[in-house]
C-alpha positions as CSV (number, residue, x, y, z in Angstrom):
1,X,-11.4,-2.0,2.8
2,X,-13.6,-0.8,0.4
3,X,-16.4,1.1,1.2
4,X,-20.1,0.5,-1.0
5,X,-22.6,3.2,-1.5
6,X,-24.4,2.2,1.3
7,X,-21.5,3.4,3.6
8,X,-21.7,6.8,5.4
9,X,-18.7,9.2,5.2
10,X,-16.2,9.8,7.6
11,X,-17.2,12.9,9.3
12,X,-13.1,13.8,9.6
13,X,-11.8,16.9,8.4
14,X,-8.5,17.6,6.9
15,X,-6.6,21.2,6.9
16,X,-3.4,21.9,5.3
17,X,-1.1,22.7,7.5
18,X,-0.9,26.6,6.4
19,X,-4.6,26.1,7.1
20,X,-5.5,27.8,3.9
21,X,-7.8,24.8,3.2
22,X,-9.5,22.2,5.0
23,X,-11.2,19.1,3.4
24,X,-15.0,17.9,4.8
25,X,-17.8,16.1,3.8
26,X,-20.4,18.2,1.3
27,X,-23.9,18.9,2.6
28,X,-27.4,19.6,1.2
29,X,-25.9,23.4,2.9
30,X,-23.3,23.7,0.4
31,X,-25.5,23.9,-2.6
32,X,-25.6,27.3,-3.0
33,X,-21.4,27.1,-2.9
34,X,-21.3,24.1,-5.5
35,X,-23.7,26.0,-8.0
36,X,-20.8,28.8,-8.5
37,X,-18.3,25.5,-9.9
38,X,-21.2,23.6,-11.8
39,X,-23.1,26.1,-13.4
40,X,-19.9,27.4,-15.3
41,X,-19.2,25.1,-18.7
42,X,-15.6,26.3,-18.4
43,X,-15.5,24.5,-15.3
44,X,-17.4,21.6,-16.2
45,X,-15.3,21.5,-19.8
46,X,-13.0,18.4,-19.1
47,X,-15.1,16.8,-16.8
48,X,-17.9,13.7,-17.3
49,X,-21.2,15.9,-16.4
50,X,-22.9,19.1,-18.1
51,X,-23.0,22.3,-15.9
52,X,-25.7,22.4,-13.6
53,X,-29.2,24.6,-14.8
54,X,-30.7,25.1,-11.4
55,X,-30.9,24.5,-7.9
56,X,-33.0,21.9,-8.0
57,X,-30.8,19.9,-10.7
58,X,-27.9,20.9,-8.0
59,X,-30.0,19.5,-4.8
60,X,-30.8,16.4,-6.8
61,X,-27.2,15.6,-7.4
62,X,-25.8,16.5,-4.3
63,X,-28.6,14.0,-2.6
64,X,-28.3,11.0,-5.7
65,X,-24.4,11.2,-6.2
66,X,-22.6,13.5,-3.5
67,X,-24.0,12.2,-0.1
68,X,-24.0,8.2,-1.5
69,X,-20.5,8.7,-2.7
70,X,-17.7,6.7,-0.7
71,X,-15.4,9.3,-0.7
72,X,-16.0,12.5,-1.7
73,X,-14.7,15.8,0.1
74,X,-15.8,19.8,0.1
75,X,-12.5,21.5,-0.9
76,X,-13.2,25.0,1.6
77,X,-11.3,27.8,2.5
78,X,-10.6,29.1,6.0
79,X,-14.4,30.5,6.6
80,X,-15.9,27.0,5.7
81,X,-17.1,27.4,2.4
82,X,-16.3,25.5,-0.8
83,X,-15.0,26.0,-3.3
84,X,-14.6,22.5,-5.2
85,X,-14.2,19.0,-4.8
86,X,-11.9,16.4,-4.1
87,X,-13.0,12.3,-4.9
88,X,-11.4,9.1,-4.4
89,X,-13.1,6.0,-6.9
90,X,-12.6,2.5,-7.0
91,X,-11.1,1.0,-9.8
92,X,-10.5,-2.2,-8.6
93,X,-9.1,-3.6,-5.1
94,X,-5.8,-2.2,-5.3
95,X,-6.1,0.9,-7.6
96,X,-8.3,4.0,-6.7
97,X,-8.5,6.8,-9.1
98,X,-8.4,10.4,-7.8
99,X,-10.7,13.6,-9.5
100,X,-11.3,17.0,-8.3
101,X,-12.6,20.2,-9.9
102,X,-12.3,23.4,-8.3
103,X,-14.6,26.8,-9.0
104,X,-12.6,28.8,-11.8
105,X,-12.1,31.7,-9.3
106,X,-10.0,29.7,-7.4
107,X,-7.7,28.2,-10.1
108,X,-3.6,28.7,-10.9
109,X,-3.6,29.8,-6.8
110,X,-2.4,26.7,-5.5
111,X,-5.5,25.5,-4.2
112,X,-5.9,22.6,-6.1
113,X,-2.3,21.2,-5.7
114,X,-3.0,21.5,-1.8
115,X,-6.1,19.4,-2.2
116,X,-4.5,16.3,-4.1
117,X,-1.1,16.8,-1.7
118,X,-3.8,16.5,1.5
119,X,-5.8,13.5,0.2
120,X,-2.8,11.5,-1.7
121,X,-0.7,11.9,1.9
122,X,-3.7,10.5,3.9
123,X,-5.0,8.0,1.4
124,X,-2.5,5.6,1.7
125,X,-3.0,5.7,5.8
126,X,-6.9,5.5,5.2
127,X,-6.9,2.5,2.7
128,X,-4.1,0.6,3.1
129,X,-4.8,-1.9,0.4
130,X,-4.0,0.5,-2.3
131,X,-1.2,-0.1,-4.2
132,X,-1.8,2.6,-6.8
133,X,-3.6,6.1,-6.8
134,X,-4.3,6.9,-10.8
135,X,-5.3,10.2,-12.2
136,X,-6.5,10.4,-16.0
137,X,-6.5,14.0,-17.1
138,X,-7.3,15.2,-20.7
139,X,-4.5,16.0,-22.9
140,X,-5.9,19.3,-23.1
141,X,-6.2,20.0,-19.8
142,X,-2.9,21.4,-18.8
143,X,-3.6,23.0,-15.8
144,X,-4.8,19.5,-14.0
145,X,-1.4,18.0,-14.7
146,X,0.4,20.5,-13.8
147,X,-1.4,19.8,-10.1
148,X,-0.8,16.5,-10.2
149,X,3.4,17.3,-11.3
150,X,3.7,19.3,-8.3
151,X,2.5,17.0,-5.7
152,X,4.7,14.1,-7.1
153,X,2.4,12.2,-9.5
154,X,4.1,10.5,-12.0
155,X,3.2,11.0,-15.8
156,X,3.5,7.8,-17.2
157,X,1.7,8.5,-20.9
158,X,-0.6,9.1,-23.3
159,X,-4.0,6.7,-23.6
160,X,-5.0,7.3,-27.0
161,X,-8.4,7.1,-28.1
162,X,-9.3,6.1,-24.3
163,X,-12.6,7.5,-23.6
164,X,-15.8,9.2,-25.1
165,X,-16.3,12.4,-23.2
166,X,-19.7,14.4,-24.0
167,X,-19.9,13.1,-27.9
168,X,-16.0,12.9,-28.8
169,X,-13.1,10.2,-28.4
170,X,-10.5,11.8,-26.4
171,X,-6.8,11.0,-25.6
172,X,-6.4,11.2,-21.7
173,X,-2.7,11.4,-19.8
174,X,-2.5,8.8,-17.2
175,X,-0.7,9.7,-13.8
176,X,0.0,7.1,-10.9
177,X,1.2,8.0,-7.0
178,X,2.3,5.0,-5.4
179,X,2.8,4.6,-1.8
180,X,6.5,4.6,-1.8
181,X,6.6,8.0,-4.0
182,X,8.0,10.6,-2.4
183,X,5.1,13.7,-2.1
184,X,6.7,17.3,-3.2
């Protein structure tokens, strides 16, 4: 079941089961939260899109990319408010990649791993076509694959020369989760 942009989001939300974090569809409301994450270039360093310059940059892409998006999730704490992201993309009809980038306050406390752990354990349930749940990370970008280690992803290697990111050819790390991968 794939879902087009046309699609509205599932209005269920996810909690981990300390209940540290919960997963939920972003709003036009959160814009204030997502500016904190997409405003800072140390944030947006290993990911596809420049940091954010103002609000109404952040409103426009919230509306044009966040709301159409077939599966996309607010990353909050406890009191509601995110603090990242969490996205699942089609690659093709049995592969979905997984993304997620997470304000810089909030990294190395474990938040991140809980976000892929909630989404990769559901996933599977939620799409039962997938065969394979890929994450590329930049070989630079240590602190991404150490997320995806903990939960269980598997690194399978090095895709030299793989993609152009913001002017320069860049080698990217390719993980994989499959459904009968055990989650840690």
């Amino acid at each position: 079941m794939e879902m087009d942009s046309n699609e509205t989001q599932p209005t269920v939300v996810v909690s981990s089961p300390p209940g540290r974090i919960s997963l939920r569809p972003m709003t036009l409301a959160d814009v204030d939260d997502y500016m904190v994450w997409a405003t800072d270039a140390e944030v947006a360093r290993f990911c596809s899109w420049e940091p954010c310059t103002s609000r109404e940059e952040a409103i426009k892409y919230i509306s044009d990319s966040v709301l159409t998006h077939p599966w996309l999730r607010a990353i909050c704490l406890e009191d509601d408010r995110p603090i990242g992201y969490i996205l699942i993309m089609a690659v093709d009809d049995i592969r979905k990649e997984i993304g997620y980038v997470l304000a810089r306050k909030y990294w190395g406390k474990g938040f991140a791993t809980e976000a892929v752990r909630l989404v990769t354990a559901e996933i599977f349930k939620e799409m039962p076509e997938i065969e394979r749940l890929e994450a590329l990370v930049d070989v630079d970008n240590v602190g991404s694959q150490r997320v995806l280690e903990k939960v269980g992803f598997t690194r399978e290697g090095v895709m030299r020369n793989f993609i152009i990111m913001k002017g320069s050819v860049r080698d990217m790390v390719m993980f994989s989760f499959l459904p009968s991968d055990p989650l840690k």
